[in-house]
C-alpha positions as CSV (number, residue, x, y, z in Angstrom):
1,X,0.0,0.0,0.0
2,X,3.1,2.4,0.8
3,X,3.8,2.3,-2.7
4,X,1.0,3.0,-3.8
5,X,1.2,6.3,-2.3
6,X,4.5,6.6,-3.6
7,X,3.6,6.7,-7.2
8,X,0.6,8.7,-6.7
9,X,3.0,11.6,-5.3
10,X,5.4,10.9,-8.8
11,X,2.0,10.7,-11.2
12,X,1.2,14.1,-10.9
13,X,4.6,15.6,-11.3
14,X,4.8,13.2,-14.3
15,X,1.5,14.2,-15.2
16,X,2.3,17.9,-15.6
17,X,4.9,17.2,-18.6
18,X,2.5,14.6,-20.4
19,X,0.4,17.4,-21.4
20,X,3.1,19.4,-23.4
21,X,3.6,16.2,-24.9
22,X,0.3,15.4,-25.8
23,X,0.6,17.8,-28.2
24,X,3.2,16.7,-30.6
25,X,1.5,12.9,-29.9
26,X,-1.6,13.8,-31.6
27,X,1.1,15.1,-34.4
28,X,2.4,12.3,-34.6
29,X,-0.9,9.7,-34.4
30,X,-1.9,10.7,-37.7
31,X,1.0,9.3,-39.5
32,X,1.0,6.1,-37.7
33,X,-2.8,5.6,-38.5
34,X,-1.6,6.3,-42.0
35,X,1.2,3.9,-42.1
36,X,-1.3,0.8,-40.7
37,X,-3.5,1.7,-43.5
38,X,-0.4,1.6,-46.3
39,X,0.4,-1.5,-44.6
40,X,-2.5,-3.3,-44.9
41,X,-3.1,-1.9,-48.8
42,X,0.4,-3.5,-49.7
43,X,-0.8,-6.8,-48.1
């Protein structure tokens, strides 16, 4: 249970920084979408 609490405390400081890098994610989701598809054309 103690470590539980300990990654709690470490989620939010993590949490702040996976916002500013949400944004290049959702950059970067729409050529990996595209690349499945290309992939499943060639097959």
């Amino acid at each position: 249970m103690r470590g539980i609490r300990e990654t709690r405390g470490e989620m939010p400081i993590t949490h702040y920084p996976l916002p500013i890098t949400h944004y290049p994610l959702p950059i970067t989701h729409y050529p990996l979408p595209n690349d499945k598809l290309q992939m499943t054309n060639t097959k």
